[in-house]
PAMARFI-142502 format. One record per residue (C-alpha): residue number from 1; residue in one letter; x, y, z. Coordinates in Angstrom, 1 decimal. Each point is the difference from the previous one (the first is absolute). Layout:
<fipas>
<fipa><num>NUM</num><residu>A</residu><east>X</east><north>Y</north><up>Z</up></fipa>
...
</fipas>
This chain:
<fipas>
<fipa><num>1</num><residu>X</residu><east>14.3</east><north>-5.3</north><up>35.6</up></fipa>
<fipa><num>2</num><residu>X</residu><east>1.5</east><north>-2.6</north><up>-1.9</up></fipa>
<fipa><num>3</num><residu>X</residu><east>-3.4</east><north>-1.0</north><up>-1.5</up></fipa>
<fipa><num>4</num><residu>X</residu><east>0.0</east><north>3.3</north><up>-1.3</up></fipa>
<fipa><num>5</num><residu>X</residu><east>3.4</east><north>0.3</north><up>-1.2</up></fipa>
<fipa><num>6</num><residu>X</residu><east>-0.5</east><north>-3.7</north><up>-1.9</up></fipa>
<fipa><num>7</num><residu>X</residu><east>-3.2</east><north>1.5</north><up>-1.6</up></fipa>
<fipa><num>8</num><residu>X</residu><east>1.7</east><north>3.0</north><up>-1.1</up></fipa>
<fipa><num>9</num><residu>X</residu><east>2.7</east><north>-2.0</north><up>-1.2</up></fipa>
<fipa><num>10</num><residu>X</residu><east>-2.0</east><north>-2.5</north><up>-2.2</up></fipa>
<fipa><num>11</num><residu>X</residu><east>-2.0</east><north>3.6</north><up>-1.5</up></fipa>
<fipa><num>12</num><residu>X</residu><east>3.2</east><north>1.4</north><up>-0.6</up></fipa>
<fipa><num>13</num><residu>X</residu><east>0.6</east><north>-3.3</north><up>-2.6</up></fipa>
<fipa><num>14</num><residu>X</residu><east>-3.6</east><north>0.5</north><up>-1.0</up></fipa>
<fipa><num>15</num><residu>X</residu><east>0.4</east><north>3.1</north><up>-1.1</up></fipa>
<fipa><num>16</num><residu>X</residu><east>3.4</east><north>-0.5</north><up>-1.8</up></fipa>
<fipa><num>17</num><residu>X</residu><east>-2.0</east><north>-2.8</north><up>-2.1</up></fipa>
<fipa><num>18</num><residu>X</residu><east>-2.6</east><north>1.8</north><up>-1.4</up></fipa>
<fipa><num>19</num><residu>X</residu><east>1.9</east><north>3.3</north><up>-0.3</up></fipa>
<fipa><num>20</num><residu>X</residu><east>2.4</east><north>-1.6</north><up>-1.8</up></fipa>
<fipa><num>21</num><residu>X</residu><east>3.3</east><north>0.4</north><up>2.0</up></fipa>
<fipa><num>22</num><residu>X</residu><east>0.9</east><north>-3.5</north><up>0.3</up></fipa>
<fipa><num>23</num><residu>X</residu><east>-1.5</east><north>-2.1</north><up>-2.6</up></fipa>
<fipa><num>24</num><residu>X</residu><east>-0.8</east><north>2.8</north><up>-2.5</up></fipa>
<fipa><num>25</num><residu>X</residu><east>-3.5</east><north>0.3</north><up>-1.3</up></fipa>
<fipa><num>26</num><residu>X</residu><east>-0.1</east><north>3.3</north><up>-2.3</up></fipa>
<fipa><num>27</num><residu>X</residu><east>-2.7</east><north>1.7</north><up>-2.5</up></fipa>
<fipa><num>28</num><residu>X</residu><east>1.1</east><north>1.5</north><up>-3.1</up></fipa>
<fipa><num>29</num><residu>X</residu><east>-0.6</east><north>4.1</north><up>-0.1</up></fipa>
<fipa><num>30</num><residu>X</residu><east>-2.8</east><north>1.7</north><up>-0.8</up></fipa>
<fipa><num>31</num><residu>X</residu><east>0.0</east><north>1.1</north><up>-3.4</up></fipa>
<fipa><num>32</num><residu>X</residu><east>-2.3</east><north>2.4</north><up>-2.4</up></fipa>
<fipa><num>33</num><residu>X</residu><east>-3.3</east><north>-2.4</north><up>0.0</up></fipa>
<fipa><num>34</num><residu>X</residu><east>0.1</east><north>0.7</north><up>-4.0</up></fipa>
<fipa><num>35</num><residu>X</residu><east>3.3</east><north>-1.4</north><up>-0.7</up></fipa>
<fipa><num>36</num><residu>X</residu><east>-0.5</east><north>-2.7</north><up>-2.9</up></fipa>
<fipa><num>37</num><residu>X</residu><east>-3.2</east><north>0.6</north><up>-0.4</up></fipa>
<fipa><num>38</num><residu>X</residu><east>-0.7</east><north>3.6</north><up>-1.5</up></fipa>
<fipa><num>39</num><residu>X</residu><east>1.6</east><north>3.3</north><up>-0.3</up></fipa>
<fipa><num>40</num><residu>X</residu><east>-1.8</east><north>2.1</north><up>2.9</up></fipa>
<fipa><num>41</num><residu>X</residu><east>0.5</east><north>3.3</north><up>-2.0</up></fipa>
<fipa><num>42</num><residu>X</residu><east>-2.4</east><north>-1.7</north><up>-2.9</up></fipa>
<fipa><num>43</num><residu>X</residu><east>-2.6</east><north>-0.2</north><up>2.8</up></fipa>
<fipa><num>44</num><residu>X</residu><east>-2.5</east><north>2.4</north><up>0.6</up></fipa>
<fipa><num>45</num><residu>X</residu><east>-1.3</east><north>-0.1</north><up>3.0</up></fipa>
<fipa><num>46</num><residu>X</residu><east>-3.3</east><north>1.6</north><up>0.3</up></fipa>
<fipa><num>47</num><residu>X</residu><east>-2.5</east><north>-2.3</north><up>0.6</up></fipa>
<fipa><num>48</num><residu>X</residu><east>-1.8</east><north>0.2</north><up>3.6</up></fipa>
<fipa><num>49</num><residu>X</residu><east>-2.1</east><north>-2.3</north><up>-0.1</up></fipa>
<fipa><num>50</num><residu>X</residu><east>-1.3</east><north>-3.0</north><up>-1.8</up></fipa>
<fipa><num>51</num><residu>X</residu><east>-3.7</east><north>-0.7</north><up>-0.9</up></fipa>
<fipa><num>52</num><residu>X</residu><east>-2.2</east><north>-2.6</north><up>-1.1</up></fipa>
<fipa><num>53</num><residu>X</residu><east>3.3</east><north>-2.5</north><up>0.7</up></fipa>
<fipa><num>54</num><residu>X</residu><east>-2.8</east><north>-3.1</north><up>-0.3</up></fipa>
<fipa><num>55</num><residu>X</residu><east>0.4</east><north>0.0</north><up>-3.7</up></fipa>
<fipa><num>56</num><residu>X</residu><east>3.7</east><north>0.5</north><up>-0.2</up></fipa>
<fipa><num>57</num><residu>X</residu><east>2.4</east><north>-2.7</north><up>0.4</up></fipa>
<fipa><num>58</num><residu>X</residu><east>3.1</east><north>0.7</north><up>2.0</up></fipa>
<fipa><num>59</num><residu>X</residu><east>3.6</east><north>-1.6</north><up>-0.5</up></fipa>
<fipa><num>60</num><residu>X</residu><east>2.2</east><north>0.6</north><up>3.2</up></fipa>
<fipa><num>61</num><residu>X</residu><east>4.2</east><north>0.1</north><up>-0.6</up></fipa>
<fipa><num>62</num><residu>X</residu><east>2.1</east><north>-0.5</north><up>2.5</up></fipa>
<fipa><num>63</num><residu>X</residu><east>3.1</east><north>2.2</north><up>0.7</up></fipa>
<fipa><num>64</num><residu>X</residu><east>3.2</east><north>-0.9</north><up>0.4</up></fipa>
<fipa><num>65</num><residu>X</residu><east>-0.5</east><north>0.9</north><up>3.7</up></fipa>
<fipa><num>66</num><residu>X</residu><east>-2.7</east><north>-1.9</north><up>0.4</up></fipa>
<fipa><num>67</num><residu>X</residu><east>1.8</east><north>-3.5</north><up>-1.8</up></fipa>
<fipa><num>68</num><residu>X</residu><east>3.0</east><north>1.6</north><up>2.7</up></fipa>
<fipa><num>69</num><residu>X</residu><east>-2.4</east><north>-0.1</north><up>2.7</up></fipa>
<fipa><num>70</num><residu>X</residu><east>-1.7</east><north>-3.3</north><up>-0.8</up></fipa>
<fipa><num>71</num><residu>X</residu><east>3.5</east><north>-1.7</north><up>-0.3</up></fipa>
<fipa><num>72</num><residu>X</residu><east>1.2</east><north>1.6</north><up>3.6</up></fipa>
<fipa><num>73</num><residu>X</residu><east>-3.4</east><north>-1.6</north><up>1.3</up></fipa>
<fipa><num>74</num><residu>X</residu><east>0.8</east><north>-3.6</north><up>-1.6</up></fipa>
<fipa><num>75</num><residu>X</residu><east>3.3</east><north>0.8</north><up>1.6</up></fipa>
<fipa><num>76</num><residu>X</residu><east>-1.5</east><north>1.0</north><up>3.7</up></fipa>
<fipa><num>77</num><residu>X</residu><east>-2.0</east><north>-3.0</north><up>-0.4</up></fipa>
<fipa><num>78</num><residu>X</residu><east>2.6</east><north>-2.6</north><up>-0.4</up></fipa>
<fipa><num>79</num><residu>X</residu><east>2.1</east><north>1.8</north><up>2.3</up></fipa>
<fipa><num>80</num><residu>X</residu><east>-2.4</east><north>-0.5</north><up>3.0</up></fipa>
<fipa><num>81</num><residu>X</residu><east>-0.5</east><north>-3.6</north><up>-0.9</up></fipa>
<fipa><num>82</num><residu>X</residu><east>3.5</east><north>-0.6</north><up>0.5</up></fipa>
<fipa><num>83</num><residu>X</residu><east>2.3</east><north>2.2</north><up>1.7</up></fipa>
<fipa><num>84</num><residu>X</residu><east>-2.7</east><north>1.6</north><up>2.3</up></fipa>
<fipa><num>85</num><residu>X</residu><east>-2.1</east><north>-2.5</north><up>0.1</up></fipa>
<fipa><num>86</num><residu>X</residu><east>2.1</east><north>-2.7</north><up>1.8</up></fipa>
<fipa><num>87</num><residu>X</residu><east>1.0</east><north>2.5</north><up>2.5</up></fipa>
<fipa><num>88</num><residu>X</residu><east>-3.5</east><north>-1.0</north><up>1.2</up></fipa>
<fipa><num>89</num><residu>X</residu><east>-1.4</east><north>-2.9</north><up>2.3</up></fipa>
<fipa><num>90</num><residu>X</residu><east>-3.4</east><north>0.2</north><up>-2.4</up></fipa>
<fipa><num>91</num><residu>X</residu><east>1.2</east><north>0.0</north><up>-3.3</up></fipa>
<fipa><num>92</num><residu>X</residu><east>-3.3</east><north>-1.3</north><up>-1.3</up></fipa>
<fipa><num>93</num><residu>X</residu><east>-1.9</east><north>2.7</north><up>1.5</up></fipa>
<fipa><num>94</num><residu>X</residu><east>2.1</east><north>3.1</north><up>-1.5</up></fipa>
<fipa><num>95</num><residu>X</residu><east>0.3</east><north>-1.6</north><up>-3.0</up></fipa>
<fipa><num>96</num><residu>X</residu><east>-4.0</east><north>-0.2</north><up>-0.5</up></fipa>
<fipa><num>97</num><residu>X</residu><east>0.0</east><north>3.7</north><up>0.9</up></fipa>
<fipa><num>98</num><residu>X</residu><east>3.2</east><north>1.0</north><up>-2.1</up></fipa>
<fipa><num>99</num><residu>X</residu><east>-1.9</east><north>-1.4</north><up>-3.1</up></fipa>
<fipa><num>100</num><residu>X</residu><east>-3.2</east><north>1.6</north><up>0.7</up></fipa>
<fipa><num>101</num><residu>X</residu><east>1.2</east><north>3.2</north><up>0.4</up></fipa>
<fipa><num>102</num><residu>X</residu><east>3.1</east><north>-0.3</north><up>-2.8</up></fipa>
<fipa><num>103</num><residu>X</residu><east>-2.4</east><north>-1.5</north><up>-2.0</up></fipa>
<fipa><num>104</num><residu>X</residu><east>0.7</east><north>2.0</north><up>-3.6</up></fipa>
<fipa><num>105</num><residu>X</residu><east>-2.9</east><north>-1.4</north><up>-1.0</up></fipa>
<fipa><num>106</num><residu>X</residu><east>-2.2</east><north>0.9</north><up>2.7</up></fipa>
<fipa><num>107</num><residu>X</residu><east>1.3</east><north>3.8</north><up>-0.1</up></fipa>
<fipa><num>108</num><residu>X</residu><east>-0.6</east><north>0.5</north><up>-3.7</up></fipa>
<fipa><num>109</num><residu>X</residu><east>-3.3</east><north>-1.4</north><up>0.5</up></fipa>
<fipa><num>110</num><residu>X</residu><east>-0.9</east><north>2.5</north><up>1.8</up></fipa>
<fipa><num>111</num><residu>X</residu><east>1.1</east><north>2.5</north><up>-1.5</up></fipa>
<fipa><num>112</num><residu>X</residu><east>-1.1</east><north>-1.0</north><up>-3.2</up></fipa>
<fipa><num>113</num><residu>X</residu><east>-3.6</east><north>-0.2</north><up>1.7</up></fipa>
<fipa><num>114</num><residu>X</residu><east>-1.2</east><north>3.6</north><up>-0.1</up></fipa>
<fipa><num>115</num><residu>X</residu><east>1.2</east><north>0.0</north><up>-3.7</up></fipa>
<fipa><num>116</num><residu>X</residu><east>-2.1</east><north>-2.8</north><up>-1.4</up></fipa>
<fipa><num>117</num><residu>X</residu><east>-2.7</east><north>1.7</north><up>2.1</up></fipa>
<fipa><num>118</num><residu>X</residu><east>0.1</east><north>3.2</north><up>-2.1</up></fipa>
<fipa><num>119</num><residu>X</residu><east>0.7</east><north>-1.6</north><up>-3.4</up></fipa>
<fipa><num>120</num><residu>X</residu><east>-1.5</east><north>-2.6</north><up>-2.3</up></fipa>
<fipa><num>121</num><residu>X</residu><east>2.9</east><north>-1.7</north><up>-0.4</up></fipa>
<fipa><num>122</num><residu>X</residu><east>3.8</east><north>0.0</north><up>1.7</up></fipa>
<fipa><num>123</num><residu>X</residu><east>2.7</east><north>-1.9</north><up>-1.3</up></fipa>
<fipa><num>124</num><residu>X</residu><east>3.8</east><north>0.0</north><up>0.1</up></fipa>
<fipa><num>125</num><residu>X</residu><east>2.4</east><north>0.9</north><up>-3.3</up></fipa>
<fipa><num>126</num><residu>X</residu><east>4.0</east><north>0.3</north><up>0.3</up></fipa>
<fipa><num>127</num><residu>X</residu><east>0.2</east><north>3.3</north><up>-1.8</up></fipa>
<fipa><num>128</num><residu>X</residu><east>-2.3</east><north>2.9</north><up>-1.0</up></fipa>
<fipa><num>129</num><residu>X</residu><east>-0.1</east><north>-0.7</north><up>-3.8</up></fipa>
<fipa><num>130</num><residu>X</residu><east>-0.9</east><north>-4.0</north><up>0.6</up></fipa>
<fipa><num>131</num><residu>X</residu><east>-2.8</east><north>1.5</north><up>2.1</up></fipa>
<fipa><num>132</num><residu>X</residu><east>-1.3</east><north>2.7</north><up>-2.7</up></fipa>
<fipa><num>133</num><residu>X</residu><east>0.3</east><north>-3.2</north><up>-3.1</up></fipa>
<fipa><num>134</num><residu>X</residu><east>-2.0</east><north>-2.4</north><up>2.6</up></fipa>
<fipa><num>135</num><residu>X</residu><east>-2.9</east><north>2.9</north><up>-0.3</up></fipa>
<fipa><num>136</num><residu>X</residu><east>0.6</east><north>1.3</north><up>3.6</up></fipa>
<fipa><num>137</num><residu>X</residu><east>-2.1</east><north>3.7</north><up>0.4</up></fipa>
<fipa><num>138</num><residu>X</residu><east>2.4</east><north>0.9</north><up>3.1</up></fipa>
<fipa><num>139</num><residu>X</residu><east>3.7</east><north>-1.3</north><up>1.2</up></fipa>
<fipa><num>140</num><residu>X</residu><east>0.2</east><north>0.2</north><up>3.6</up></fipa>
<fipa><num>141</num><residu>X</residu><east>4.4</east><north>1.0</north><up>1.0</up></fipa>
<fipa><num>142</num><residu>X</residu><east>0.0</east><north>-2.1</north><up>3.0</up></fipa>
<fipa><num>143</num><residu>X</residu><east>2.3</east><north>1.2</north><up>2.3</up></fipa>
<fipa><num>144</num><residu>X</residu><east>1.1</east><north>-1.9</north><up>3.3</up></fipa>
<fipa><num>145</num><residu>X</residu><east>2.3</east><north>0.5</north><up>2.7</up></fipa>
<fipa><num>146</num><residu>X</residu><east>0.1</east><north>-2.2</north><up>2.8</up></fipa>
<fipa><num>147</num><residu>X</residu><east>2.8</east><north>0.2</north><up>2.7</up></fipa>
<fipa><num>148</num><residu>X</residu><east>1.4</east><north>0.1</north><up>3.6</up></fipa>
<fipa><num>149</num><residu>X</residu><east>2.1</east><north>2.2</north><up>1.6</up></fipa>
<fipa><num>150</num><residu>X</residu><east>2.3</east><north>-0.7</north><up>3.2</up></fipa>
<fipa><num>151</num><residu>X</residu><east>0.0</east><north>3.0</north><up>2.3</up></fipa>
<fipa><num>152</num><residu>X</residu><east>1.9</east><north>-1.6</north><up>2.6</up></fipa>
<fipa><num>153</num><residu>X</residu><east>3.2</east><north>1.6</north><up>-0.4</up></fipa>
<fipa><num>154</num><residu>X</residu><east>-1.5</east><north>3.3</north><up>0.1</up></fipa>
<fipa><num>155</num><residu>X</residu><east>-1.5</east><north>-0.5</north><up>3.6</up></fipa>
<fipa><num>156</num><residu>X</residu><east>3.0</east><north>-2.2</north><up>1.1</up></fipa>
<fipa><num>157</num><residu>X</residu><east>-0.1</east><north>-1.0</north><up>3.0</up></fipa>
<fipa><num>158</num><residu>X</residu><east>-3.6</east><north>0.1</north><up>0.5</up></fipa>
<fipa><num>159</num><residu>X</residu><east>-2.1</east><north>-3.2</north><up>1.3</up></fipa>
<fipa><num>160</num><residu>X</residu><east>-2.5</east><north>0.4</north><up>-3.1</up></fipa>
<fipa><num>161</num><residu>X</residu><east>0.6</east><north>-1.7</north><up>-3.4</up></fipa>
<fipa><num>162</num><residu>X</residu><east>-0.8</east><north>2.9</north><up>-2.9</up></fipa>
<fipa><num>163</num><residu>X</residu><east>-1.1</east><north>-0.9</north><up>-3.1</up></fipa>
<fipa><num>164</num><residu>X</residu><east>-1.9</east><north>1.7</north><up>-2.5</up></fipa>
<fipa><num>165</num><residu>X</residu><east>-2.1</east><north>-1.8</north><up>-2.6</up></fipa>
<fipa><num>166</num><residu>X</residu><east>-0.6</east><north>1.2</north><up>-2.9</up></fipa>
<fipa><num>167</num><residu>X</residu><east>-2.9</east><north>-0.9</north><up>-2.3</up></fipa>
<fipa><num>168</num><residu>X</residu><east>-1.1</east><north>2.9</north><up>-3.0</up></fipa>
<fipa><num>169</num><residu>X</residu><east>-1.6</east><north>-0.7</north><up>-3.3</up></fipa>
<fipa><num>170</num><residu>X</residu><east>-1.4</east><north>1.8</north><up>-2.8</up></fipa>
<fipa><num>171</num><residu>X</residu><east>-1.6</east><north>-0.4</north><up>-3.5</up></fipa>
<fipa><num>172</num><residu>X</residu><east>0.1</east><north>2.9</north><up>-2.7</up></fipa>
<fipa><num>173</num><residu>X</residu><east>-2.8</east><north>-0.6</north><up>-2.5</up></fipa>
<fipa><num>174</num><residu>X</residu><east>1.3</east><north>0.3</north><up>-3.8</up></fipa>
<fipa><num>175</num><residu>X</residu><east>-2.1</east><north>-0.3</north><up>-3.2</up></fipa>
<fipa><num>176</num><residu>X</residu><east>0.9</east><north>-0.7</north><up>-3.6</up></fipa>
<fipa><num>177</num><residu>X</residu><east>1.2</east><north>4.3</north><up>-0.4</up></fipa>
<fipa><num>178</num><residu>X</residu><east>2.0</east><north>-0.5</north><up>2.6</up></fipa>
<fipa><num>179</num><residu>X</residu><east>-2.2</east><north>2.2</north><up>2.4</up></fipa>
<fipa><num>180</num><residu>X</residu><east>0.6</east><north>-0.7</north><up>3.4</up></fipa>
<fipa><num>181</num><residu>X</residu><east>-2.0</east><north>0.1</north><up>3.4</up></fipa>
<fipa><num>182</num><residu>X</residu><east>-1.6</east><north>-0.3</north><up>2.5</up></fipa>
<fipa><num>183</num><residu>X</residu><east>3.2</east><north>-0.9</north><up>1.4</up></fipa>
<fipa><num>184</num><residu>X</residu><east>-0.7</east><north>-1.9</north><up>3.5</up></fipa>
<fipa><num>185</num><residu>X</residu><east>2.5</east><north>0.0</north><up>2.7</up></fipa>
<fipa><num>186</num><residu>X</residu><east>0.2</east><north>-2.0</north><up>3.4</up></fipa>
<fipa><num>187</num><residu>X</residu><east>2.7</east><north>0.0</north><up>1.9</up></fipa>
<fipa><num>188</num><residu>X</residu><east>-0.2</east><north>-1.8</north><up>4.0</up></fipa>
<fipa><num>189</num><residu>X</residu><east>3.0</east><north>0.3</north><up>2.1</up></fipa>
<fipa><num>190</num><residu>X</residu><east>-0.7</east><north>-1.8</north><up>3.0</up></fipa>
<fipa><num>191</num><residu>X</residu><east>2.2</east><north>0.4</north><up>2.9</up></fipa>
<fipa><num>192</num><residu>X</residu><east>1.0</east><north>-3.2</north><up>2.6</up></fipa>
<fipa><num>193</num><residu>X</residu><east>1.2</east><north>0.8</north><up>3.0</up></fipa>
<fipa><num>194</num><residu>X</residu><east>-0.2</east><north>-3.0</north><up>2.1</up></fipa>
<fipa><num>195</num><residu>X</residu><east>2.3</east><north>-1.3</north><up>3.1</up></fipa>
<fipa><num>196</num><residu>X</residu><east>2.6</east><north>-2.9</north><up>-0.6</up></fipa>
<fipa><num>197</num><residu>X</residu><east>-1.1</east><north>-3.4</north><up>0.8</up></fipa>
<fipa><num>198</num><residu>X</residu><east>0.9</east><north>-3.0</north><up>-0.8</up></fipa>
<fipa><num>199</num><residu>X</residu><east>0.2</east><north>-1.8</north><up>-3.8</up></fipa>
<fipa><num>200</num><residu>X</residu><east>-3.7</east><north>-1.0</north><up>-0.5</up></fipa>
<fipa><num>201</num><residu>X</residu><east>-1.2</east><north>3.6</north><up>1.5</up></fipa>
<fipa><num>202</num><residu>X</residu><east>2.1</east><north>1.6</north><up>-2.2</up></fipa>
<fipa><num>203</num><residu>X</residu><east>-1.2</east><north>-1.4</north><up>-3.2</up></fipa>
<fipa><num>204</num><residu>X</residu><east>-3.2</east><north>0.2</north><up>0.9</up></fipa>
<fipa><num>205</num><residu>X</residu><east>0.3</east><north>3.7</north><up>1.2</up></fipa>
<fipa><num>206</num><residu>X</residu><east>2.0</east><north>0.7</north><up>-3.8</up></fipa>
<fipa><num>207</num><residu>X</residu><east>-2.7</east><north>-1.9</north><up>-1.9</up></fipa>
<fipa><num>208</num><residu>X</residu><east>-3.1</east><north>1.8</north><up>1.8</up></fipa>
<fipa><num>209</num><residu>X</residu><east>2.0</east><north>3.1</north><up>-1.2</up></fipa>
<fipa><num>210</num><residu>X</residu><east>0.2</east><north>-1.0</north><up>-3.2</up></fipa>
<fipa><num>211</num><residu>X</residu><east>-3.4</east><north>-1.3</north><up>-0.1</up></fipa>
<fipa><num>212</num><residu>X</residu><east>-1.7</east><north>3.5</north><up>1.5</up></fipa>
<fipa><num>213</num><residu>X</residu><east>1.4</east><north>1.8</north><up>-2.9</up></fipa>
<fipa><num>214</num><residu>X</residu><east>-1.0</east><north>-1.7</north><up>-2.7</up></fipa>
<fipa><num>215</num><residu>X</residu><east>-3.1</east><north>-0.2</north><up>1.4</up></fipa>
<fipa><num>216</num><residu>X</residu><east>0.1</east><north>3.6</north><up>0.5</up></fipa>
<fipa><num>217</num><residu>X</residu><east>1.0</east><north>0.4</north><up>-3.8</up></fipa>
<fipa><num>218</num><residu>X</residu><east>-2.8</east><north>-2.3</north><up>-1.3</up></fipa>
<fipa><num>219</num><residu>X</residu><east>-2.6</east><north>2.1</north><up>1.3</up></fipa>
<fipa><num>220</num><residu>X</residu><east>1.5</east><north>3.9</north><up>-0.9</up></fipa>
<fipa><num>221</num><residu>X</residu><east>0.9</east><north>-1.7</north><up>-3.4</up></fipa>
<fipa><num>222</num><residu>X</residu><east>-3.7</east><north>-1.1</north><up>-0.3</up></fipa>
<fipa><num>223</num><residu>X</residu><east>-1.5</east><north>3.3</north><up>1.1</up></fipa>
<fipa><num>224</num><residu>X</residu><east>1.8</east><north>2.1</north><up>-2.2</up></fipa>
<fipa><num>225</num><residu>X</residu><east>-0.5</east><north>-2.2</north><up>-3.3</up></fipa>
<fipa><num>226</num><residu>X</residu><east>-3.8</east><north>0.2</north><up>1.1</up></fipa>
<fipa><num>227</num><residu>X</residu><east>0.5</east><north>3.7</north><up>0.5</up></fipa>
<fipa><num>228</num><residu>X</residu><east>1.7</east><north>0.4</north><up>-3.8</up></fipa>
<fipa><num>229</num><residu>X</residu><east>-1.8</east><north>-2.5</north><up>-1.9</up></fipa>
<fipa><num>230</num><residu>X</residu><east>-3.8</east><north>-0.2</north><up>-0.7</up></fipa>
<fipa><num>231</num><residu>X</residu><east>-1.8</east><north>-3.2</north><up>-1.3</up></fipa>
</fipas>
C-alpha cells in the first residue's frame, strides 16, 4: 500500500510538471492559420486536387501555430532535460529518447517527406509574396498544432494518469491567383491512459505517448497528401 501511495504520489508531481501547474509550461492559442500571411476572404478555394506536381515547385510557410507549436516543443524539450529529467535515475537514457522523439527536425522531416515526393522541388519562404518573387508555382499554409492535455482532474481520484496528446497538421495548396486547395488535414489525438509508477516509468510512459502520435500523424499526413496531390 505504501508502494502504491509513493507511486501515486511521485505521478501526482509528474503530472503537475508537464501540465503546467507547478512549473508552468503553456502554448500560445490557436489562432486563424492565415493570420499575417493572407486575407482568407481573397482566397478561393476550389481546387481538389493537384496534378502533374513533378514540374511544379512548392514553397511551404509556416503559421504562426506552427512557429507556436515548434517553440512549445523546444520548450518540452528542455523541460524534460531538466526539471523531468533529473527526477530520473537514467537521465541519459530519457534524454536520448526525449530528443528523438522532440526532435523538430526529425518531425518536419517527415512531414516534409510526402511533399518533396509529389513535387519537383519544396523549399521554405517566410511569407507568401517572398515565395511567389522566388518563382514558387504553389505556397503550401503549414499549419501545426502540437499539444498535451492533463485529464487528471477530471477523473480525480482515479489510479490512471489521463492525458491526451495532441498532434494535427495540414497544408492548403495556394497558387499565384490566390486559388486554394486541395486543403489537407491531419489531426491524431492519442489518448494515454497508463497507471502511476515511479519517475523513469513515467517519462517513458509520457514520451511513448507522445511518440505514438506523431507517429500516427506522420503517416495520415502522408496518405492524404498522396491522396490530394499527383506527381
Amino acid at each position: 500500500m505504501r508502494v502504491e501511495t509513493a507511486a501515486r504520489a511521485i505521478a501526482v508531481l509528474f503530472s503537475l510538471i508537464v501540465s503546467g501547474c507547478g512549473l508552468a509550461l503553456t502554448k500560445a492559442p490557436l489562432v486563424d492559420r492565415y493570420q499575417g500571411l493572407v486575407d482568407r476572404s481573397e482566397l478561393r478555394q476550389s481546387r481538389a486536387r493537384i496534378e502533374g506536381a513533378k514540374t511544379k515547385v512548392l514553397a511551404v510557410v509556416f503559421s504562426k501555430n506552427t512557429q507556436a507549436s515548434l517553440t512549445f516543443n523546444a520548450e518540452l524539450n528542455q523541460r524534460f532535460h531538466s526539471t523531468i529529467g533529473s527526477m530520473t535515475l537514467n537521465h541519459e537514457a530519457i534524454g536520448s529518447d526525449v530528443d528523438i522523439v522532440l526532435s523538430e527536425q526529425g518531425l518536419l522531416g517527415a512531414l516534409f517527406v510526402p511533399l518533396k515526393a509529389a513535387f519537383k522541388e519544396v523549399r521554405l519562404a517566410g511569407s507568401i509574396p517572398e515565395a511567389f518573387e522566388g518563382g514558387a508555382d504553389y505556397v503550401g499554409v503549414l499549419d501545426l498544432d502540437l499539444n498535451y492535455i492533463s485529464l487528471d482532474s477530471k477523473y480525480t481520484p482515479s489510479p490512471i494518469m489521463h492525458i491526451d496528446h495532441i498532434a494535427n497538421c495540414s497544408i492548403n495548396f495556394i497558387d499565384g491567383e490566390l486559388v486554394a486547395g486541395p486543403d489537407v488535414v491531419a489531426n491524431v489525438r492519442y489518448k494515454q491512459e497508463t497507471e502511476p509508477k515511479f519517475p523513469d516509468a513515467n517519462n517513458r510512459d509520457f514520451i511513448f505517448a507522445v511518440k505514438q502520435a506523431r507517429s500516427a500523424l506522420i503517416k495520415s499526413f502522408a496518405a492524404e497528401v498522396k491522396a490530394a496531390v499527383s506527381p
